[in-house]
C-alpha positions as CSV (number, residue, x, y, z in Angstrom):
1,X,12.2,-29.0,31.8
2,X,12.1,-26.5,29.1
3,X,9.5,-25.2,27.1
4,X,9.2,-26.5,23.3
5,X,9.4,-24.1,20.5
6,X,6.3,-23.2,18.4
7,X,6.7,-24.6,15.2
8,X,7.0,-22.1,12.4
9,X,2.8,-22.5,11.5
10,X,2.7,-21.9,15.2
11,X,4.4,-18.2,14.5
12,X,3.0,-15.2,14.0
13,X,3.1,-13.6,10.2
14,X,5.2,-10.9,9.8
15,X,2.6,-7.7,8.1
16,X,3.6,-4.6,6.9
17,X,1.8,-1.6,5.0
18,X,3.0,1.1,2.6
19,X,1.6,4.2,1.2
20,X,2.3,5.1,-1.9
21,X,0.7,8.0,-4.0
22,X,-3.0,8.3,-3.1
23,X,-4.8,9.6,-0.2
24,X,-4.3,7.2,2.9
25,X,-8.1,6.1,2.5
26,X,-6.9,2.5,2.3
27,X,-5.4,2.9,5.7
28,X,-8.2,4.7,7.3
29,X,-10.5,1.3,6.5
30,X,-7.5,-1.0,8.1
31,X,-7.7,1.2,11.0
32,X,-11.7,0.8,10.6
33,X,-11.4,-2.9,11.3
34,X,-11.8,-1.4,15.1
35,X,-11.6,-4.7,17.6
36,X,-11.2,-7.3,15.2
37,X,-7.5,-5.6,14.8
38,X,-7.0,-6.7,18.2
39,X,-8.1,-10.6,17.0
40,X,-6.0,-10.3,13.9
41,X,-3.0,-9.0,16.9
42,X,-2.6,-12.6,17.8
43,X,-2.1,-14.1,14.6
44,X,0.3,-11.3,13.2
45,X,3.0,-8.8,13.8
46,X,2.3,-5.6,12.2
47,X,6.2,-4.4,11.6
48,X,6.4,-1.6,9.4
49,X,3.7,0.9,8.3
50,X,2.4,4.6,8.8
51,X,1.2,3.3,11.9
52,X,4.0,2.2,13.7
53,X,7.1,3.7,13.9
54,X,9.7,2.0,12.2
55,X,11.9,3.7,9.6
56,X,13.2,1.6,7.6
57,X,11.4,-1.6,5.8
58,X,12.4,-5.3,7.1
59,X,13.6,-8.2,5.8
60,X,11.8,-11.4,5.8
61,X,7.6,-9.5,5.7
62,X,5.1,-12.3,5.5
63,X,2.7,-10.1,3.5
64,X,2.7,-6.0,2.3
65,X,-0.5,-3.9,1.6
66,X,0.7,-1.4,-0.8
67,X,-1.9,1.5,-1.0
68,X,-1.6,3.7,-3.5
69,X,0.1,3.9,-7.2
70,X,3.7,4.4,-8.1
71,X,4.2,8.5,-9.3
72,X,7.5,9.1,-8.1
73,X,10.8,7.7,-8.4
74,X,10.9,7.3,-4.1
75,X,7.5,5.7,-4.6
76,X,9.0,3.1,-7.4
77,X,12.2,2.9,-4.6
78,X,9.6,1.6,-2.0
79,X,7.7,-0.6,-4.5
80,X,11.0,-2.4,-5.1
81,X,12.1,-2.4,-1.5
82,X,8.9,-4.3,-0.8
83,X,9.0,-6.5,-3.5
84,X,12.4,-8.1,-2.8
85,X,11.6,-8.0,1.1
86,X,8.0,-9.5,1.1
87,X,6.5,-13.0,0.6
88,X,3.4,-11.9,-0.5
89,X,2.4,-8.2,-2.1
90,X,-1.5,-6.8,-2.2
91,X,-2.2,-4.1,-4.2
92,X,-4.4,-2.3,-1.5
93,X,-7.1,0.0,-3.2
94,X,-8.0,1.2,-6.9
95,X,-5.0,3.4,-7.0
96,X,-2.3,0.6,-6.3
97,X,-4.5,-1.7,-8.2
98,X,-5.6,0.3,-11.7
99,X,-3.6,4.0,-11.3
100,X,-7.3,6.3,-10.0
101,X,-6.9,9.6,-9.1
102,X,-3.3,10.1,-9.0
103,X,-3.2,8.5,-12.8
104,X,-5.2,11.7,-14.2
105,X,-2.2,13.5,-14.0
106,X,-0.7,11.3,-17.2
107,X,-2.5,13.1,-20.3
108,X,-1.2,16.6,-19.2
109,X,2.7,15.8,-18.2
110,X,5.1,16.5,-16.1
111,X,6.1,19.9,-16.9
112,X,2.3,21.2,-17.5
113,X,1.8,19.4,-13.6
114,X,4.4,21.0,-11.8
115,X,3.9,24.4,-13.8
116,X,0.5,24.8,-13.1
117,X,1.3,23.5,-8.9
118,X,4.3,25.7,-8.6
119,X,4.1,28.3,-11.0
120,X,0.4,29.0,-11.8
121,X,-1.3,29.0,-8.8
122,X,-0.9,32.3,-7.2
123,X,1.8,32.2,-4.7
124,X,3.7,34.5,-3.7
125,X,7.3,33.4,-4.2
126,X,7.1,30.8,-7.2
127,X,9.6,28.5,-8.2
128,X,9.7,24.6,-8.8
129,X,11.0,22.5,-5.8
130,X,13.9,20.7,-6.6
131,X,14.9,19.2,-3.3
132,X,12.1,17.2,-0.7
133,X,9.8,16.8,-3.2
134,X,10.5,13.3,-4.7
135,X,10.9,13.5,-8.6
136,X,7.7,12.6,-10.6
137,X,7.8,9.6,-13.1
138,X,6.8,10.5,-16.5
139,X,3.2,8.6,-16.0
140,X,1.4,7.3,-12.9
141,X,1.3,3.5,-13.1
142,X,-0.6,0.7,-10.5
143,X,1.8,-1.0,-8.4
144,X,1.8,-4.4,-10.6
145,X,3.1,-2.3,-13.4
146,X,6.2,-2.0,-11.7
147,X,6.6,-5.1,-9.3
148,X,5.0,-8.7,-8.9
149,X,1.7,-8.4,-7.1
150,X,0.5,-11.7,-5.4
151,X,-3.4,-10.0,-4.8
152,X,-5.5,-7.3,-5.8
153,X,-8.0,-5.9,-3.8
154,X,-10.3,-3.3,-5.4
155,X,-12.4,-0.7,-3.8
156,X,-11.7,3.4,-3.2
157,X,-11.3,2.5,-0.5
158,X,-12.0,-0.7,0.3
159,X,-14.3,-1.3,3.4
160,X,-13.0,-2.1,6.5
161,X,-14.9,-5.9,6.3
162,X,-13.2,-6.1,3.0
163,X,-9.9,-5.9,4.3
164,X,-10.5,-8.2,6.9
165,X,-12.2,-10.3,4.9
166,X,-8.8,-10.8,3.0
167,X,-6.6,-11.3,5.7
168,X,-8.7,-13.5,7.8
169,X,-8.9,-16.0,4.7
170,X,-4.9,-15.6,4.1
171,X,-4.0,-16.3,7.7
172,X,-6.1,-19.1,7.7
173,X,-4.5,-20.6,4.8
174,X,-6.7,-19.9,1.9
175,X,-6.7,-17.7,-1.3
176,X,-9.4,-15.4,-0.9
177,X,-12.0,-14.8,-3.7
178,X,-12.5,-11.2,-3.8
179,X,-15.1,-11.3,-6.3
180,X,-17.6,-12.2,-3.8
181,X,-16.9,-9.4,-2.0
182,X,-15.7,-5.8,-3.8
183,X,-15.2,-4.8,-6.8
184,X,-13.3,-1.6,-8.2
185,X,-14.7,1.7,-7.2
186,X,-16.7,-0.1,-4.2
């Protein structure tokens, strides 16, 4: 006698996280989810991330957290990569979701930005990379500028109950109303 298969609401979701431009704050509060990580580990498969250490991003992703906002043309790569791999996208954090910090780079420009990194700032052999560091976009845009973004959740970063908050309500099947629990900045 064999074993039947688990039917495909039986399986567990396929979960990935990116990090684009901003400063991996969005990821420290996943990681601050602590023990109820281990309850979520039943329920999904996390298969691509900082954390784990796959390099290239998967087909067929249940749901992406995108932290961070879109500044370079490898960071618009990834957003796209996602995008066409992933059921579901969430904007992770005020900079995927609204630009923040990275964003304030936009009145000043390019140029003015790498001068003033490269050039301006005292060290001893100056010059302007041109290889490994990824080309900068013109502006800084939030994630949904640049792909289809199925959530948003706000907060810099968000809390750790915030996070899980969202997940627990979409692995259970419903749309989360994060209005009753962040909002930008918090």
């Amino acid at each position: 006698m064999t074993k039947a298969k688990a039917s495909t609401t039986d399986a567990k979701k396929r979960v990935a996280t990116i990090w684009l431009d901003g400063c991996s704050g969005c990821h420290m509060s996943f990681i601050d989810i602590d023990e109820r990580l281990l309850a979520l580990g039943s329920q999904i498969d996390l298969v691509y991330g900082p954390l784990v250490d796959y390099k290239e991003f998967p087909e067929n992703v249940d749901l992406t957290l995108v932290e961070g906002s879109v500044s370079s043309e490898e960071d618009l790569h990834k957003a796209k990569v996602v995008r066409a791999n992933s059921k579901v996208v969430v904007s992770l954090g005020d900079c995927a979701v609204t630009g923040n910090v990275p964003s304030m780079r936009n009145p000043f420009g390019v140029h003015a930005v790498m001068n003033r990194a490269y050039l301006e700032s005292g060290l001893v052999h100056p010059a302007v990379p041109s290889e490994i560091v990824p080309k900068l976009l013109p502006v800084v845009t939030p994630v949904h500028a640049n792909i289809k973004v199925d959530f948003f959740i706000p907060g810099c970063p968000p809390s750790a109950d915030t996070i899980y908050f969202f997940l627990s309500e979409v692995l259970a099947g419903r749309t989360p109303d994060m209005n009753a629990i962040t909002r930008f900045g918090k």
